[in-house]
Steps between C-alpha positions, in 0.01 A plus 500: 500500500512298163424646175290357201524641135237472245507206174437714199340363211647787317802352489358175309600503117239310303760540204744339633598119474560557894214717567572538888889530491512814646289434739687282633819698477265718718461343792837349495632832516261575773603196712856571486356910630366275826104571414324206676226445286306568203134550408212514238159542495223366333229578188340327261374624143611817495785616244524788747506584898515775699823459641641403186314776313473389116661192507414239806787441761327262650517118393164325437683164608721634762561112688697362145663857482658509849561128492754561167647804703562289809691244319716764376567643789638372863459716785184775442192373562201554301154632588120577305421876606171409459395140331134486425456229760082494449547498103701115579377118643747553856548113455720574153628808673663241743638292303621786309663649793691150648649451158621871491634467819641130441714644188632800658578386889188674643529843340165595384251684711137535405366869519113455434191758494113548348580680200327762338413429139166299435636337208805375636257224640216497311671376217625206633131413700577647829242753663631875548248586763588223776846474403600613870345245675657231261812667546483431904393136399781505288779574747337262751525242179856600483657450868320161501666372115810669524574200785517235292257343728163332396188784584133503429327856483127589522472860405225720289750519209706222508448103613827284502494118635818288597758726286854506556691757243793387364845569543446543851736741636843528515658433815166542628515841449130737464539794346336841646169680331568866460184636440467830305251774642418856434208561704401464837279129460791425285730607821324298758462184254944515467476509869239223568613224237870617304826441617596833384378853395613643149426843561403760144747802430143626545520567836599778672828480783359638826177373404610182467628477853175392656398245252770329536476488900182394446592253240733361736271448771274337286739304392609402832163371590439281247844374541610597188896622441428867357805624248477809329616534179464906342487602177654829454569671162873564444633795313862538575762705300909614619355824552153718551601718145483127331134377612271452237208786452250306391583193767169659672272579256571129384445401858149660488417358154579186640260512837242642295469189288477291797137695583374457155507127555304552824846401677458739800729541776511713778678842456580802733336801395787642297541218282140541469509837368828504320332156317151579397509892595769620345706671748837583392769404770905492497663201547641572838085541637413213358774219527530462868345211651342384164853399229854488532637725298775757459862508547658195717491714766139606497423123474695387841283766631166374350621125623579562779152694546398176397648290744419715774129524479399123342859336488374255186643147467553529132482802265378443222615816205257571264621733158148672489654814380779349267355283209874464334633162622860589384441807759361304765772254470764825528310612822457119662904522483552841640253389800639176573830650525432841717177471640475069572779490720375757746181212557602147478401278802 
């Protein structure tokens, strides 16, 4: 298993004459812990997100964001968890992408999904309503640019003659699409035309067990490679007595914001109830098979629940529940050094 850590604009200090020093300090740090990769999402015009609560996480620009971060780094790749691929012309996309790649030795990986926000593409001329069928024609866009080869394309949305992007790419490398799904067309679209299936913290453990079979078949059909990468939301302190009290009430605060903005996904019933009904739970009902969190012993349990019933590619560790990046940083540490080990390929 490989691990990916989130890129927190939180750490960015506007005041600063270098604004994203510690950011970069960051995922130095991180590299040298052995995490694989790091991520970032997507949104546009918003000063604030859900996950990032009052201030937005999330980069509006995320392709000059991670290509800054991959020059500073060597080893960790870097990955959009999701990139508003609809909201974009796939053609710059490309070129976007073989540059990326061309400056840092073939370490970025495109994560991609629909979105959720009407604005996010109105405002820059793009329809909201048929943004999933553009997205399709997008990715088929994509594995034909992303060659360096010259391509024509007749579609609905999009009509390209005689193009060849430029750089083509390096060492004739193509990266994979990871597409980003929380519903069940969402599922089955991963399956049919990604490389890849980025998986919400959403979802719950044992329910995820048959989507991803199925996932994988679909895959398999279409002869598509199918590698799951989960989020999971980490919470992880020396001991039990030292876990934060309100890591799930932010946790809920969190998911609740996602259904405000219509951003649905598909919950067991007890998420469900402790969500939007109120039901009180302890930590020890509701942790298992939805976060990692706990002492490092109760998280070798919970990963290796993980790897057991869906045995992900990549985890991906989301701080949901822990909005302090100088805490999230302490508990990255304390993970890569007594739960990591226990999981690496």
């Amino acid at each position: 298993m490989k691990f990916g850590i989130i890129i927190n604009r939180k750490m960015i200090d506007r005041s600063s004459s270098d604004p994203y020093r510690r950011l970069y300090v960051y995922l130095n740090e991180m590299e040298d812990l052995g995490y694989d990769l790091g991520w970032c999402g997507q949104h546009r015009f918003s000063s604030s997100t859900a996950f990032g609560g009052e201030t937005a996480t999330e980069p509006s620009a995320p392709l000059p964001m991670l290509s800054a971060l991959l020059a500073r780094t060597t080893t960790m790749k870097m990955s959009t968890n999701i990139m508003l691929l609809p909201a974009h012309h796939p053609v710059e996309i490309a070129e976007e992408i073989n540059t990326i790649n061309e400056l840092s030795n073939n370490r970025f990986i495109l994560g991609a999904g629909i979105g959720y926000k009407p604005d996010e593409f109105e405002n820059v001329g793009w329809g909201f309503k048929n943004r999933a069928s553009r997205f399709e024609e997008c990715l088929d866009i994509l594995r034909l640019a992303l060659t360096g080869q010259k391509f024509s394309y007749d579609g609905k949305h999009f009509q390209i003659k005689n193009c060849a992007v430029t750089p083509p790419p390096l060492n004739d490398y193509t990266p994979p699409l990871w597409i980003g799904a929380v519903s069940e067309p969402a599922m089955i679209r991963a399956g049919k035309l990604g490389d890849g299936w980025l998986i919400s913290f959403a979802e719950h453990l044992t329910e995820l067990q048959e989507k991803v079979a199925r996932y994988k078949t679909i895959a398999a059909e279409h002869g598509r490679s199918s590698t799951l990468c989960l989020m999971r939301d980490l919470h992880i302190a020396p001991t039990r007595q030292e876990l934060d009290p309100n890591w799930l009430p932010n946790v809920i605060k969190v998911w609740q914001s996602y259904d405000d903005l219509s951003a649905k996904a598909d919950r067991d019933v007890l998420s469900n109830e402790v969500i939007f009904g109120g039901r009180s739970v302890t930590l020890d009902e509701f942790a298992p098979n939805r976060a990692i969190v706990g002492s490092p012993e109760d998280c070798i349990l919970e990963m290796q629940r993980i790897k057991d019933l869906i045995d992900p590619d990549y985890l991906y560790l989301t701080p949901t529940g822990v909005p302090d990046p100088d805490q999230q940083i302490k508990e990255l540490r304390l993970f890569a050094k007594e739960v990591m080990p226990h999981f690496r390929n």
